[in-house]
N, C-alpha and C positions, 0 to 999 in steps of 0.2 A: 504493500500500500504506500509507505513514503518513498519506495522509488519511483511510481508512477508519479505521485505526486511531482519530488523531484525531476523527473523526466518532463509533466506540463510546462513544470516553473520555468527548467532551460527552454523549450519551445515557445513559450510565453515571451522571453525575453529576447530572444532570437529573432521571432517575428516584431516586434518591438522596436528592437537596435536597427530594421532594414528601415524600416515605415517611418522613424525616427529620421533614418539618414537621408530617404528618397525627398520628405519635407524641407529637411535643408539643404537639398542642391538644387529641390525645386526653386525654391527661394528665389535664387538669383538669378530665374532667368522668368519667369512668370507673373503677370500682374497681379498688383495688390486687392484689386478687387474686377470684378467681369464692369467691361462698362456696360452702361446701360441708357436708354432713352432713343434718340434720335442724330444718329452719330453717322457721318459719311468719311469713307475713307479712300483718300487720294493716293492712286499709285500710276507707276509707267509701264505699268505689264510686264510680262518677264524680257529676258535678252540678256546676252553673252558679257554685252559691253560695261563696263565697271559701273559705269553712270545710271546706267540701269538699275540693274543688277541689285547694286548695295545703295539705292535710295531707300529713307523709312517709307514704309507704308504709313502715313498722315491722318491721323482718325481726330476729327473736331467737334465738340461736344456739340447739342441743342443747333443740329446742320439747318432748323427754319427761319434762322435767324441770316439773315447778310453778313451781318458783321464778323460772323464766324466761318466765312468760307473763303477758302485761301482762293484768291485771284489775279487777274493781270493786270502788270501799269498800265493805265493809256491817261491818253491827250487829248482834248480838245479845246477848243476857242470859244468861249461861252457867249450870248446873245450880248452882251456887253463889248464884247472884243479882247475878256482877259484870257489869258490861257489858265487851262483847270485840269490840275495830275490827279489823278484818283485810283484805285484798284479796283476792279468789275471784275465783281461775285459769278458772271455769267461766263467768264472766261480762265478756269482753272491752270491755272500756270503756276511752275516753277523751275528758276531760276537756276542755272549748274555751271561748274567752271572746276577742272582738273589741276591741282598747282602741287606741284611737288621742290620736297625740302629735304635738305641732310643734316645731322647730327651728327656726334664725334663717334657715334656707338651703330650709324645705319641711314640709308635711304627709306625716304617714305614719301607715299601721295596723298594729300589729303582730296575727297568728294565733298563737294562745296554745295550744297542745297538750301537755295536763299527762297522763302516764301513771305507772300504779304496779302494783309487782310485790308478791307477800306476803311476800319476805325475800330478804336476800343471807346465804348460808350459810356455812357454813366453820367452822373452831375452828382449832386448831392445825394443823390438816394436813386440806385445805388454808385457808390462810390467808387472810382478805381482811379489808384493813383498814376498810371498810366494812358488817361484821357488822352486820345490825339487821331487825331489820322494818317494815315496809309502805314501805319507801323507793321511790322514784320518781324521772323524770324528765320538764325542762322545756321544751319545743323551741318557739324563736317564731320566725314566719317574718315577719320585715318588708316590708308592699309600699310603693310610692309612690304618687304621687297616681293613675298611669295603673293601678294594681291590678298593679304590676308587683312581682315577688318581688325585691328587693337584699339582704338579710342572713337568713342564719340562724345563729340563733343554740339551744345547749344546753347545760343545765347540770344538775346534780342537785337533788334539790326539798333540798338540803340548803345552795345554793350554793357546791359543790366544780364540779371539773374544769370551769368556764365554758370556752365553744370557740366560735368565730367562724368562719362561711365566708358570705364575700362572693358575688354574682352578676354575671354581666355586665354586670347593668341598674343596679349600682352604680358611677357615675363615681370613677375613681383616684383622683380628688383628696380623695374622703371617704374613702378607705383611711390606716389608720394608718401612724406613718412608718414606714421601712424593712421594708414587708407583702413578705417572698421569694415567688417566684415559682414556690413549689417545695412539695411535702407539706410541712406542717406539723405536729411533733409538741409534741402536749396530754398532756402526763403519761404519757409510753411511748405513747400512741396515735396511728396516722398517719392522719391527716385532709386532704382535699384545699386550694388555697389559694383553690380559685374553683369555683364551679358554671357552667360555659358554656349559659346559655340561648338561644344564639344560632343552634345547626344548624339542621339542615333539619328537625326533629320538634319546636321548640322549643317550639309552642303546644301541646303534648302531654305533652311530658316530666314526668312523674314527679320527687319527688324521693323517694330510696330511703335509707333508716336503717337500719346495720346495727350491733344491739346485741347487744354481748360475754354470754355467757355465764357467769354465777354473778354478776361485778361489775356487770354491767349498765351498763358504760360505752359510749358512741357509739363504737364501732371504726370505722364509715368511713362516709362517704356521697357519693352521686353521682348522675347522672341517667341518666332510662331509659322509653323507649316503656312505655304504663301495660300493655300486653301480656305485658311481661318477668315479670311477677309469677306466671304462669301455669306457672313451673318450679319454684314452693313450695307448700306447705302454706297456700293460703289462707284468713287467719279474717276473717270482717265483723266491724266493730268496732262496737257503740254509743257516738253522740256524746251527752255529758250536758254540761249548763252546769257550770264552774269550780263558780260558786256551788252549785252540788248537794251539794259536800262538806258543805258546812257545814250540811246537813240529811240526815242517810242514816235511814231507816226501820230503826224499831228493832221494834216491834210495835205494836198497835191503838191509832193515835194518840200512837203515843211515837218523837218522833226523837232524833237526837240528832247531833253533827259530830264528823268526822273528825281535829279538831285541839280540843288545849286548849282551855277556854273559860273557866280561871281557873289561878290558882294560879303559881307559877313556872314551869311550863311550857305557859304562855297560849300559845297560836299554833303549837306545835310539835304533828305528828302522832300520835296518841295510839299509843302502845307502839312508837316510832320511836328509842329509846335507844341507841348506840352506843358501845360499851364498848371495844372497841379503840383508837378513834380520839380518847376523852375520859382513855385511858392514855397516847398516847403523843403526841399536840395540845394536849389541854386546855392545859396549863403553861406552853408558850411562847406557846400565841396568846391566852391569856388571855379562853376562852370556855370555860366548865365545860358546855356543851352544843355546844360543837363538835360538826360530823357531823350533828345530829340533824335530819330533816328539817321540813318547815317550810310557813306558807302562804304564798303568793304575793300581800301584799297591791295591792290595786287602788293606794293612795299611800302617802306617811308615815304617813299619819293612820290607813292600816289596818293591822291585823296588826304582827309583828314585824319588827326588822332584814332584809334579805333579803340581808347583804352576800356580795359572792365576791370577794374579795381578805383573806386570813389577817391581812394586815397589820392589826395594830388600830388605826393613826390613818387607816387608807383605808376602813373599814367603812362609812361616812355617803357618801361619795364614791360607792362600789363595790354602793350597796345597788338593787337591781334593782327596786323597787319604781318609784325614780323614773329611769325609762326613759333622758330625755334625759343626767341626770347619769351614769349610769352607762353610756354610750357613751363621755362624754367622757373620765368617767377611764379606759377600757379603747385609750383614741385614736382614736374610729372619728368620723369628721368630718359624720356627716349632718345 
């Protein structure tokens, strides 16, 4: 009788220790909770080409709303004769550009996936302190030499809320110091601490972005057979080059870009102003365009600051433009 017993206890425990373990490696590749409501998600189909390939699949909360569906810059000349940049919800586009960087320790490309929405809304109730229009975000997935995906990384085209999630195929030792091994929260949001590329669907997997409604912040991402998508509102996206912005057709031979092209607000998104965040930022971080969004120049030499750390003596350090420095300062060792 007590060795049967004995004999359950170890099967007990056994089964136990597996179910145990399967929960925490689920962990780190799986969302934190199933979305739910009315959610559409933007992808480029399948295909060979990296740009393809290893774009997120884009899932955006409460999709009957406008304001929450990623779309394309355009131009036109309004009945007044002023010119008017805005993002049309009816024209799903995103943005891509291939740029690749080296390190003392390797070669790598980053996949550059620039999306923009036609506002984040709100006033006093309800509130968002990113209030503005044509705001956007930045998502680049870094591979290595073998086209293998180790970081991604997003941030807002404005360089707020920057978020880092590592993959499998990134060695620990390039991991910043003390990376937990556990959700990571980025400004109230819970992000996982690693994509596990490594199951048994690995050369398949999906990577899946799920963006908050009205703020338009990264609420969570994780991996997923490209089938899974098939429980949303599916929209095809158009890929257009990075550099498209900086030419949107205006009418018969008149273009014109999506971002400043003089004046004090060189380089910033045209009618991307933020009034919230220039009352209650501007002063201590000592940027009278805090918030406003921005182009992502190809180096220093192009475009403006691109920094994402507030701190004003880290903005040269923290500025994303130049890739490798701004790993370093964030600690990421590749």
């Amino acid at each position: 009788m007590l060795n049967n017993i004995r004999c359950y206890l170890k099967q007990f425990l056994f089964l136990f220790f597996i179910v145990f373990s399967l929960l925490l490696s689920s962990c780190t590749t799986h969302i934190k909770q199933e979305p739910l409501g009315d959610i559409s998600a933007y992808t480029a189909g399948d295909s060979d080409k990296l740009i393809r390939k290893y774009m997120p699949v884009f899932l955006v909360e409460n999709d009957k709303k406008n304001y929450n569906l990623i779309g394309a810059a355009s131009a036109e000349i309004s009945e007044n004769g002023q010119e008017e940049v805005s993002v049309d919800p009816e024209k799903p586009t995103v943005y891509t550009e291939i740029r690749e960087f080296s390190t003392a320790k390797s070669n790598y490309t980053n996949l550059i996936y620039r999306i923009h929405f036609n506002e984040v809304p709100g006033g006093f109730s309800p509130f968002y302190l990113g209030k503005g229009k044509n705001i956007g975000l930045i998502i680049i997935v870094t591979l290595n030499k073998q086209n293998e995906p180790v970081l991604c990384t997003s941030v807002h085209t404005c360089g707020c809320y920057v978020a880092f999630v590592p993959t499998s195929y990134l060695p620990e030792s390039c991991y910043l110091e003390k990376w937990v091994k556990e959700r990571q929260d980025i400004h109230s949001e819970s992000l996982p601490h690693i994509l596990d590329f490594k199951g048994d669907e690995s050369d398949q997997a999906k990577i899946f972005m799920l963006i908050r409604d009205a703020s338009h912040r990264v609420k969570d991402i994780w991996l997923a057979p490209p089938n899974s998508i098939s429980k949303y509102n599916v929209v095809k996206a158009e890929l257009e080059p990075l550099a498209s912005l900086e030419k949107l057709f205006v009418s018969d031979n008149i273009f014109t870009s999506f971002y400043e092209t003089a004046g004090s607000r060189k380089g910033y998104v045209k009618g991307s102003q933020k009034i919230w965040e220039r009352l209650f930022m501007s002063w201590w971080s000592f940027d009278w365009r805090v918030g406003e969004d921005k182009i992502l120049g190809n180096d220093k030499t192009h475009g403006i600051m691109f920094y994402t750390s507030l701190k004003p003596w880290a903005r040269d350090k923290s500025d994303m433009r130049d890739f490798v420095s701004f790993l370093n300062y964030w600690g990421w060792g590749l």
